[in-house]
Rosetta silent file (secondary structure, phi, psi, omega in degrees, C-alpha in Angstrom):
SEQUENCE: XXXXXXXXXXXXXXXXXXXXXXXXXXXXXXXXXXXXXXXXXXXXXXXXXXXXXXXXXXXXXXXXXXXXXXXXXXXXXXXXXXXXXXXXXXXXXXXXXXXXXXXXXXXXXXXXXXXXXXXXXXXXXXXXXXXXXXXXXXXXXXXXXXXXXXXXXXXXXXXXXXXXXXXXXXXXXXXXXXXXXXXXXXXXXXXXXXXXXXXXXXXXXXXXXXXXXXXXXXXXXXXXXXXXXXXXXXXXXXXXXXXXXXXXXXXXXXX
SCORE:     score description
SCORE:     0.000 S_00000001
   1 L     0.000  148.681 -141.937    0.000    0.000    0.000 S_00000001
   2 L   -92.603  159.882 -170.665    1.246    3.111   -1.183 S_00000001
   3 L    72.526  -15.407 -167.643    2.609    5.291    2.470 S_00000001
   4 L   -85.777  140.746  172.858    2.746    2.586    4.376 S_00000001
   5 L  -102.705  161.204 -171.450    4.757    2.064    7.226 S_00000001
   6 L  -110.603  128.590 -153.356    5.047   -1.072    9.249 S_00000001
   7 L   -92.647    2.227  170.101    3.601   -0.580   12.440 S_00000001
   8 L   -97.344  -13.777  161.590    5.512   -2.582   14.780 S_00000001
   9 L   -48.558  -45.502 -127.511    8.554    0.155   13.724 S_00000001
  10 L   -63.038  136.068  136.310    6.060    2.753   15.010 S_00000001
  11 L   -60.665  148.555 -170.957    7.496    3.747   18.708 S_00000001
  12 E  -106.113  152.724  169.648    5.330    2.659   21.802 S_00000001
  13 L  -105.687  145.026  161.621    5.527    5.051   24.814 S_00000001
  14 L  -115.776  163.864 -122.451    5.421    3.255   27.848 S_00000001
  15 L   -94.013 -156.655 -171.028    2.336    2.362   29.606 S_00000001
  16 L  -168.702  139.698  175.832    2.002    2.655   33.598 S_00000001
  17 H   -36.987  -30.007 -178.360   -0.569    0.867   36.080 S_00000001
  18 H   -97.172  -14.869  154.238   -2.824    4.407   35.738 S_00000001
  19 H   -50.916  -41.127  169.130   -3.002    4.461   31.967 S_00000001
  20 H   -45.236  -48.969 -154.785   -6.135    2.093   32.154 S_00000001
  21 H   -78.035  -15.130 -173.574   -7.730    4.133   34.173 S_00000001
  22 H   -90.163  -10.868  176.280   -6.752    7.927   32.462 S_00000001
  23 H   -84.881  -37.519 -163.665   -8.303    5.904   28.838 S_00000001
  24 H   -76.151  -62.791 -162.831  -11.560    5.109   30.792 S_00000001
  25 H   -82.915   36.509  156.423  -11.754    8.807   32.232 S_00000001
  26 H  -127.386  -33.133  173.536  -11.387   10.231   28.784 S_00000001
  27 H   -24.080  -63.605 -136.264  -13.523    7.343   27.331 S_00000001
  28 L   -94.143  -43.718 -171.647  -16.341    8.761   29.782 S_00000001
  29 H   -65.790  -65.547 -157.734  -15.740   12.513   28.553 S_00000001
  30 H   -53.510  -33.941  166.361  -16.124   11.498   24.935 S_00000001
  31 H   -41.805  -52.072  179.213  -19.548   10.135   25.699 S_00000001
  32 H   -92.032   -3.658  156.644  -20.890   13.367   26.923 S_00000001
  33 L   -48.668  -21.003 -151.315  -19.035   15.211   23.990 S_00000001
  34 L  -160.885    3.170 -179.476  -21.972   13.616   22.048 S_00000001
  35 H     2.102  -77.598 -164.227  -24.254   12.015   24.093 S_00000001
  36 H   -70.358  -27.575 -168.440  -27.060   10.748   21.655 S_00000001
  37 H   -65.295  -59.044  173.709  -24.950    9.660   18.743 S_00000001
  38 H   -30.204  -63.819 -161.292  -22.736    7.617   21.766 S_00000001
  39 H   -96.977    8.415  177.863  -25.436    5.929   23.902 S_00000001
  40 H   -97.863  -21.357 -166.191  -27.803    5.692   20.806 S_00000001
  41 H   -82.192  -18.356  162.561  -24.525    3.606   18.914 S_00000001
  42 H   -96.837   70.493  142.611  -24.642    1.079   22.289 S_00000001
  43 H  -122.252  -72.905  173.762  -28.646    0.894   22.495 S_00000001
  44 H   -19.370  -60.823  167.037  -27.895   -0.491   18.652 S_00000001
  45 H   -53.045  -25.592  165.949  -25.690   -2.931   19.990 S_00000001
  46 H   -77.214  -44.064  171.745  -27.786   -3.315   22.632 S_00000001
  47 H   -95.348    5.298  139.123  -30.445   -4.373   20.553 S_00000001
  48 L   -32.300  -77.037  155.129  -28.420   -6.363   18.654 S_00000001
  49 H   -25.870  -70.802  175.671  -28.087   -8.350   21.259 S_00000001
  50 H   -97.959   25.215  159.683  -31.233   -9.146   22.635 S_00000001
  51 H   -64.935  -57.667 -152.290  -32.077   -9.716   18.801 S_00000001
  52 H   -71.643  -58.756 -173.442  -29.945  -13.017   18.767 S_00000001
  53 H   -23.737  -59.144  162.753  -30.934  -13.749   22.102 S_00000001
  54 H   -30.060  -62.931 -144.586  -34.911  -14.155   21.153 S_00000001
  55 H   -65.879  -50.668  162.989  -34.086  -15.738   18.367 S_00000001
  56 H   -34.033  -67.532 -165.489  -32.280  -18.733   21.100 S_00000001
  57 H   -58.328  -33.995  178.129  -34.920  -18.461   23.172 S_00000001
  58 L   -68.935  -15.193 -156.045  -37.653  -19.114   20.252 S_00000001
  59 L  -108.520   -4.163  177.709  -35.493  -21.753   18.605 S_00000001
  60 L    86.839    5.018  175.261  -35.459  -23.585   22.271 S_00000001
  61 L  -107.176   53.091  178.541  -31.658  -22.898   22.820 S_00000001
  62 L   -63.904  -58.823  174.043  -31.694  -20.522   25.971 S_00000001
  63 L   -21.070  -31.231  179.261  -28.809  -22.422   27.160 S_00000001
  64 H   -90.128    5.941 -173.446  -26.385  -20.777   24.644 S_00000001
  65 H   -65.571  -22.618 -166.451  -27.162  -17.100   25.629 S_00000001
  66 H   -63.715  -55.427  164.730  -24.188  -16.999   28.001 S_00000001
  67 H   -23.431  -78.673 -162.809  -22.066  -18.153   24.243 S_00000001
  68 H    -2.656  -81.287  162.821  -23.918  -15.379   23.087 S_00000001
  69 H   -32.417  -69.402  164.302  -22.952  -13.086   25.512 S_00000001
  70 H   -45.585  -31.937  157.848  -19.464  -14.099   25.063 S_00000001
  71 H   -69.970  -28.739  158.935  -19.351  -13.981   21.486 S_00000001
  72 H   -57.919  -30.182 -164.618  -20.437   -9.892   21.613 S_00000001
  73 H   -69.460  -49.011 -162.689  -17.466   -9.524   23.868 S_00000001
  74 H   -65.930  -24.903 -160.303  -15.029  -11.071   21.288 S_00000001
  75 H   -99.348    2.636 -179.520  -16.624   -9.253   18.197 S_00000001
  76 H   -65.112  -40.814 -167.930  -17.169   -5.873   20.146 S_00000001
  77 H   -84.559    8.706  144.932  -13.878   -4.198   19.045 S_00000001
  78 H   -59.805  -98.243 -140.070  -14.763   -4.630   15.065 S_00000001
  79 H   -56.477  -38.862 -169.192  -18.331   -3.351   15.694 S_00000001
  80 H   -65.519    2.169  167.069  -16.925   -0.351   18.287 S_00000001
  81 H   -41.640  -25.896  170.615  -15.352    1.198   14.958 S_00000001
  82 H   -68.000  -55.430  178.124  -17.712    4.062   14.795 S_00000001
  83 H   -75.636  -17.018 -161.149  -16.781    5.117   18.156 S_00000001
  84 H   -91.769  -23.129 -139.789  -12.916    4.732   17.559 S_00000001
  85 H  -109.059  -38.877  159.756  -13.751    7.305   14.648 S_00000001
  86 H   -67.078  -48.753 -174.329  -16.028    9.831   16.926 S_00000001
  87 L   -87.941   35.228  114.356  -13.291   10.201   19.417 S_00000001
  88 L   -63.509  -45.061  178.893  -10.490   10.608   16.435 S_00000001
  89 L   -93.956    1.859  176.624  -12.728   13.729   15.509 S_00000001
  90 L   -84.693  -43.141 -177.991  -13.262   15.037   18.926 S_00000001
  91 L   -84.566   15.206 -174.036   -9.855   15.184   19.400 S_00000001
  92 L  -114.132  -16.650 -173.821   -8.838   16.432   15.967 S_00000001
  93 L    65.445   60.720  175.963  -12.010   19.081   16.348 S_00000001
  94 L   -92.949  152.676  161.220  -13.022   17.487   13.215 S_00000001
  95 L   -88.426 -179.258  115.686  -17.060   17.885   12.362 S_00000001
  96 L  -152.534 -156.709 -165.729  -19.215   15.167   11.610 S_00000001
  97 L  -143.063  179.104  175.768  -22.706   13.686   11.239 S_00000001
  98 H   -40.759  -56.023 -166.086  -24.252   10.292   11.805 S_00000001
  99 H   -71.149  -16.740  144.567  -23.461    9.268    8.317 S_00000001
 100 H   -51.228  -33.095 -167.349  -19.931    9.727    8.682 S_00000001
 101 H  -101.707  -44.949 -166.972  -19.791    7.327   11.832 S_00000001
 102 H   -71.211  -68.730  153.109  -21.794    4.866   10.621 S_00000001
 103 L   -71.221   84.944  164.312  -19.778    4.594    6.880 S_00000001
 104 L   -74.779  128.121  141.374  -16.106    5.342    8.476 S_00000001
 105 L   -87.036  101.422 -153.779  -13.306    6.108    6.281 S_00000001
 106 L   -69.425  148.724  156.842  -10.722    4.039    7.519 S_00000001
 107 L   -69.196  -10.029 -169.224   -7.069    4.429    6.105 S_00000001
 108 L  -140.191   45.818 -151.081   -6.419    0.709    5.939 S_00000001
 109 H   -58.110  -61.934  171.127  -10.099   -0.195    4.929 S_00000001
 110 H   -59.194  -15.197 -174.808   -9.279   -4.086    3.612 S_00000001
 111 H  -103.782  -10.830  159.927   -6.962   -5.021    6.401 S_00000001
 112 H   -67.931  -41.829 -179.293   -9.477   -4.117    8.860 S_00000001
 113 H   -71.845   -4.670 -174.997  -11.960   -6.438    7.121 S_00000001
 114 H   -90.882  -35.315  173.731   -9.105   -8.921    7.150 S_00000001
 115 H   -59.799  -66.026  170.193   -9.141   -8.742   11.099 S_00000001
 116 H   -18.142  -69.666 -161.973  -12.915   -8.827   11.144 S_00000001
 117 H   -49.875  -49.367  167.951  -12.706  -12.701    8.965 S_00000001
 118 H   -21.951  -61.535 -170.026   -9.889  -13.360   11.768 S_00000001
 119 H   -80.959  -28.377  179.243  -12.159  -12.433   14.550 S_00000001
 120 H   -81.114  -36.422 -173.861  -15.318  -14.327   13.153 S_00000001
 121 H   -56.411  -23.451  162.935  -13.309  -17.520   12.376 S_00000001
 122 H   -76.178  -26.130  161.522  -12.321  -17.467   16.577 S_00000001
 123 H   -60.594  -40.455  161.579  -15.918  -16.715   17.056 S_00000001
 124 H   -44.125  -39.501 -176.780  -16.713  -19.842   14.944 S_00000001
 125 H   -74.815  -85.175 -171.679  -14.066  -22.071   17.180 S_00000001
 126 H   -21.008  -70.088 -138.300  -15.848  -20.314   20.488 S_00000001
 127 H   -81.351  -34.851  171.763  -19.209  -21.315   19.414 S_00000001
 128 H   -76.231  -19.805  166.143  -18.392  -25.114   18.414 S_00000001
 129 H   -72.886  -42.034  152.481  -16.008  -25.553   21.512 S_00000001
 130 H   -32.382  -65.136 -170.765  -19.113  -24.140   23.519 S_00000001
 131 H   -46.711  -53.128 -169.918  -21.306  -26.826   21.208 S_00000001
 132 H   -44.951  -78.665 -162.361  -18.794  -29.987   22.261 S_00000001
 133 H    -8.089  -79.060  170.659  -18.461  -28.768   25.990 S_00000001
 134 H   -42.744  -45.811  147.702  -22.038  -29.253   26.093 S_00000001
 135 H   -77.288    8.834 -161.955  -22.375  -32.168   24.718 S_00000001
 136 H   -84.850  -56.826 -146.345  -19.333  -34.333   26.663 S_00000001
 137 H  -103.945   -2.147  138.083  -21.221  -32.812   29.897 S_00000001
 138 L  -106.268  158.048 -145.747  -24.818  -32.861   29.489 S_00000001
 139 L  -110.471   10.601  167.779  -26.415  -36.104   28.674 S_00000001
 140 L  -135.355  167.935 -163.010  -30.040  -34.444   27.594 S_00000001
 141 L   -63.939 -162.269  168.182  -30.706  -32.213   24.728 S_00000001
 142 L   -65.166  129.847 -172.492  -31.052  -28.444   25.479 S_00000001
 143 L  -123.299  161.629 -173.218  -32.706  -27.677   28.436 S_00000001
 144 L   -49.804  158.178 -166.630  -33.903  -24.306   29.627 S_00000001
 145 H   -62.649  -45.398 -145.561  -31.547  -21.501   30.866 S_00000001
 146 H   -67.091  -22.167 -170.866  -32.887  -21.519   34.483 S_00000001
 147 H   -67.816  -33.154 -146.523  -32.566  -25.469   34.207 S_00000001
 148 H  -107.108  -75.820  176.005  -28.966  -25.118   32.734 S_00000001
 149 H   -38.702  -21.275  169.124  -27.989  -22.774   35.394 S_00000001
 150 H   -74.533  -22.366 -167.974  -28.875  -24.878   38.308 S_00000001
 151 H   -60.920  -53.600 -165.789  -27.239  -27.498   36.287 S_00000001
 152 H   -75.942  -17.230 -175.047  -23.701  -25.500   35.970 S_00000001
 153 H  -130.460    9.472  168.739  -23.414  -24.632   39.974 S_00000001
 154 H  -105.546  -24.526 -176.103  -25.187  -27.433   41.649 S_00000001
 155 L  -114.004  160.123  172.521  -23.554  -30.565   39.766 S_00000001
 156 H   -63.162  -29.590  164.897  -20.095  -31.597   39.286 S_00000001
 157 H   -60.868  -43.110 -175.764  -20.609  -32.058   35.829 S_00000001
 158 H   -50.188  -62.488 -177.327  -21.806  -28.485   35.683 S_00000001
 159 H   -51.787  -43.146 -152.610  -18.968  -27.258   37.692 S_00000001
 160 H  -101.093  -34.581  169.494  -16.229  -28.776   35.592 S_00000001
 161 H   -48.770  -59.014 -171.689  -18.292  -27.819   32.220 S_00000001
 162 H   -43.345  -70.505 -144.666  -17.905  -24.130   33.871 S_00000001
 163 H   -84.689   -6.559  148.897  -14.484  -24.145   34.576 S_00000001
 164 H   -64.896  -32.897 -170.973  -13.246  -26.074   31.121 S_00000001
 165 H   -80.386  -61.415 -179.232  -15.162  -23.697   29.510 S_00000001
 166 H   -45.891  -45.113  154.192  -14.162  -20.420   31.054 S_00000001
 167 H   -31.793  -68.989 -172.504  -10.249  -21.869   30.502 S_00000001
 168 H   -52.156  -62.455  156.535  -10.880  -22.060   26.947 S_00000001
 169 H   -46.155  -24.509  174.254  -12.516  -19.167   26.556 S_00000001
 170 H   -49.659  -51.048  174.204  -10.270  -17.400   28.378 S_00000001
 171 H   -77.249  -37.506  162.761   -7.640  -18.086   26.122 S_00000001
 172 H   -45.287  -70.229  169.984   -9.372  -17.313   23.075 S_00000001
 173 H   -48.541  -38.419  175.823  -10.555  -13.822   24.271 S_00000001
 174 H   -63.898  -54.948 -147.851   -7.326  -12.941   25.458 S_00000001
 175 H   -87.887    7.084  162.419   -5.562  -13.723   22.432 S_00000001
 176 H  -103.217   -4.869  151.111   -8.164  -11.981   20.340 S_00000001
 177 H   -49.172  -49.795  176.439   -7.712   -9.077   22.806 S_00000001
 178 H   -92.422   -2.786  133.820   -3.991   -9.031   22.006 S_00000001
 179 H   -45.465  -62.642 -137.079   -4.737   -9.070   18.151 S_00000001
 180 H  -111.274    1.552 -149.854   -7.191   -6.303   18.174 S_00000001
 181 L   -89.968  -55.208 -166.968   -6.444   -4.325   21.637 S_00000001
 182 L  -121.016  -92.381   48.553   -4.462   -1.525   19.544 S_00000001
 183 L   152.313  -35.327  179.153   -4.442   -2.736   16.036 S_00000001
 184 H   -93.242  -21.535  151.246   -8.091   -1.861   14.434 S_00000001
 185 H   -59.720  -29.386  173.751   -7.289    1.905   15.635 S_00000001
 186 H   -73.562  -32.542  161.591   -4.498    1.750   14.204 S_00000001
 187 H   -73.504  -31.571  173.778   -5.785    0.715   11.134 S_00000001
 188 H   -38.523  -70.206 -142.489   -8.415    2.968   11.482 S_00000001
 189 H  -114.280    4.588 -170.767   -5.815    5.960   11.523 S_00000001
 190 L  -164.212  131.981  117.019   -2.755    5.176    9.832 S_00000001
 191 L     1.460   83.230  170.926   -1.747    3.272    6.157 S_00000001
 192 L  -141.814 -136.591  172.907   -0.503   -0.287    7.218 S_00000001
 193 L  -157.033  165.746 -177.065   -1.489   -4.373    6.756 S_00000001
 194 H   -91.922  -10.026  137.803   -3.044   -6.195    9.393 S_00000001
 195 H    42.034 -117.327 -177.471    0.168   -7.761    9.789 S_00000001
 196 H   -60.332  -71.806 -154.286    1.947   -5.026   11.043 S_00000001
 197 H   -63.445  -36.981  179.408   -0.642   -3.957   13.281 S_00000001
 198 H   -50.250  -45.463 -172.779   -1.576   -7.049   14.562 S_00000001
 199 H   -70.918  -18.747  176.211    2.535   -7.646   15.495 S_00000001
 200 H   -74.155  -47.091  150.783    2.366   -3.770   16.862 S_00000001
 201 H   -29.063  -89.463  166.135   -0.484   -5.141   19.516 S_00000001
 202 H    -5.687  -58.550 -147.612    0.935   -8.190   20.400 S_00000001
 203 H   -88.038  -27.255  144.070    4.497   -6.499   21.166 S_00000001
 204 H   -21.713  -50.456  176.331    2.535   -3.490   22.983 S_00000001
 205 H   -86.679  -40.240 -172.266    1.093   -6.232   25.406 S_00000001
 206 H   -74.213  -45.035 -162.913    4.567   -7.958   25.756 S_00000001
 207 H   -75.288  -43.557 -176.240    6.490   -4.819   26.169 S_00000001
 208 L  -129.126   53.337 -163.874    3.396   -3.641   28.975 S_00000001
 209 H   -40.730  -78.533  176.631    2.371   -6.614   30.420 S_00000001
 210 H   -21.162  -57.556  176.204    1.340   -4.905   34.314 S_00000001
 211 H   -88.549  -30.812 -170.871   -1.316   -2.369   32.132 S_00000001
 212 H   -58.621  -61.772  171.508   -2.156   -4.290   29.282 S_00000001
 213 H   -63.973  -31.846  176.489   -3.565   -7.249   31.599 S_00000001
 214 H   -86.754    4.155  171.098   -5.274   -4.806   33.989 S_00000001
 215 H   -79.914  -19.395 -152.876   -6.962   -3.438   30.925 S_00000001
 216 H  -102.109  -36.496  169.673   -8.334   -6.289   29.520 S_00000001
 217 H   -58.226  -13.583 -173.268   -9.818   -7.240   33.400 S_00000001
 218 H   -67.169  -60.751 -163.148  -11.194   -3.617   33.148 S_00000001
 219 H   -67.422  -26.287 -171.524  -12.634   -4.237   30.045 S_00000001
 220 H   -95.197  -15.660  165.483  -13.951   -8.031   30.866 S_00000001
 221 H   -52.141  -49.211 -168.297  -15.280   -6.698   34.604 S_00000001
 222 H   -57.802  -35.838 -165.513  -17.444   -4.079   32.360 S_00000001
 223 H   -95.166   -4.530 -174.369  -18.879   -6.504   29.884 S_00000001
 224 H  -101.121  -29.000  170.830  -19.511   -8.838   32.659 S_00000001
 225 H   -32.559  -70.337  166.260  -21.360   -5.757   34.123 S_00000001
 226 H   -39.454  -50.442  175.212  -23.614   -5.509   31.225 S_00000001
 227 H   -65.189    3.793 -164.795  -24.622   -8.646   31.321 S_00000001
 228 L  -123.245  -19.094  153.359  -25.907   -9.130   34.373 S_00000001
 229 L   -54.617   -1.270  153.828  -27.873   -6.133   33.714 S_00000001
 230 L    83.744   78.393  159.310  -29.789   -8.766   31.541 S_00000001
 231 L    42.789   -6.630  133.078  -27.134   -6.526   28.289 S_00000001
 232 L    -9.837  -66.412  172.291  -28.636   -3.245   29.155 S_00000001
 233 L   -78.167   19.433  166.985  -25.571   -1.473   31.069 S_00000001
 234 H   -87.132  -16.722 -161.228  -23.750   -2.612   27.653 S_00000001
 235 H   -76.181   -7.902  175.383  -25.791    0.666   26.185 S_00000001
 236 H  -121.257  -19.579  173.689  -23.122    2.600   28.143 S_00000001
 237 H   -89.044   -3.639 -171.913  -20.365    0.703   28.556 S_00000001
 238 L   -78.056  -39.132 -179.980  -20.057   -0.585   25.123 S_00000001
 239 H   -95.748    2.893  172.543  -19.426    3.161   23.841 S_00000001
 240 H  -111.203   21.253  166.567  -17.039    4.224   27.138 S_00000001
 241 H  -107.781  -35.551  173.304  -14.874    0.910   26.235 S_00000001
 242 H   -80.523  -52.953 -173.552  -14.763    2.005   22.194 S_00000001
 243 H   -71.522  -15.107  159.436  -13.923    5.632   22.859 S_00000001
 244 H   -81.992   -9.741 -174.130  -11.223    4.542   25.525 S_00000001
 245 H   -71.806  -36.165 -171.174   -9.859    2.171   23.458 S_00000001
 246 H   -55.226  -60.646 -179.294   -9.334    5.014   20.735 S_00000001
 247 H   -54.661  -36.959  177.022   -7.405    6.815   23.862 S_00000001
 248 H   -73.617  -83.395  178.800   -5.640    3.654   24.674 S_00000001
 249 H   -37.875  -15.771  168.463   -4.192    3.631   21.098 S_00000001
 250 H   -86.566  -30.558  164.477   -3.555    6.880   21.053 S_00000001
 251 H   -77.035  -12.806 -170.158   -1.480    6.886   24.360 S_00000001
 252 H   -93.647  -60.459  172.275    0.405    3.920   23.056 S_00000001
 253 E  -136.955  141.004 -144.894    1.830    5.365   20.205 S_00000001
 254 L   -33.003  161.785 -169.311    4.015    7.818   19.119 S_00000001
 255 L  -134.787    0.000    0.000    2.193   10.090   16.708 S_00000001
């Protein structure tokens, strides 16, 4: 691509235990820079959400909403693009309208969609290592959530279903966290390949292990909020996690 630079050259500044928390309190500004565009682009997201869900409930698989859940988390920082792009123009004092944020012009438009295929093919893994789990440890077809929940913290089977599952997942979200943690802003905002910017995350988290890891509990405490909020408190935290993330990338590297 014509310009481009390779983005793990880029210089990183390094990150400190209080950088999580100074992305989150600018995150939280940028909201109220804009209020309705912000908390109307997570009420989308929100109703996104309890789109699929119905659809589970209707089709007799209430057991997978927690997958569900878990599958918004990994595909939220593709969809939070819009917000990386409102906070680019707040801080540039840039204008713009809806139709800008909705159709962003990205600088590195294909290698973002190249993450995206990335991120659904680990969503794809998630949801058939979910499917398996479920079948090695329960022995009857799908049964109802409240059924499934008594299931996962009253039996042993349950218990060990949880805590294989939560392993697995674990490692999947983190390591699509340390793809995509600086890397789709970056594409966003700079000429590159996804590459680059993928190895310019990665070495970001390796270089600032102590903040990097208390961001991503920041970020999975928040999303764990929402949910229990039956995906509601995602209409605000979903747009203060994409405009800090913008802030996180922007604090990361040299400009």
């Amino acid at each position: 691509m014509s310009g481009e630079q390779p983005a793990y050259k880029i210089s990183t500044r390094q990150l400190t235990p209080e950088s999580p928390w100074k992305w989150i309190n600018k995150g939280w500004a940028d909201i109220w820079k804009d209020p309705l565009l912000s908390l109307g682009y997570g009420f989308t997201f929100v109703m996104a959400g309890f789109g699929i869900n119905y659809l589970l409930w209707e089709a007799g698989l209430s057991a997978m909403v927690p997958v569900a859940v878990g599958a918004f988390a990994l595909v939220g920082p593709m969809m939070a693009i819009g917000l990386y792009e409102m906070s680019r123009r707040h801080e540039s004092g840039e204008k713009y309208s809806a139709f800008d944020i909705i159709f962003v012009k990205a600088k590195s438009p294909l290698h973002i969609a190249y993450i995206g295929f990335i991120v659904m093919f680990a969503l794809l893994v998630w949801i058939r290592i979910a499917i398996v789990l479920y079948a090695l440890f329960v022995s009857s077809t799908y049964m109802p959530l409240s059924n499934f929940t008594e299931f996962v913290f009253e039996t042993p089977q349950g218990l060990m279903m949880l805590v294989v599952g939560t392993a697995v997942g674990g490692v999947i979200a983190f390591a699509i966290f340390a793809m995509t943690a600086f890397s789709i802003p970056l594409l966003l905002d700079r000429k590159s390949n996804v590459l680059d910017a993928v190895i310019a995350s990665m070495k970001v988290i390796k270089d600032n292990p102590g903040a990097c890891f208390l961001w991503a509990w920041m970020i999975a405490l928040l999303i764990a909020f929402g949910a229990a909020t039956v995906l509601v408190g995602l209409m605000v935290v979903f747009p203060l996690l994409g405009h800090a993330t913008w802030h996180a990338y922007r604090d990361v590297f040299d400009q």
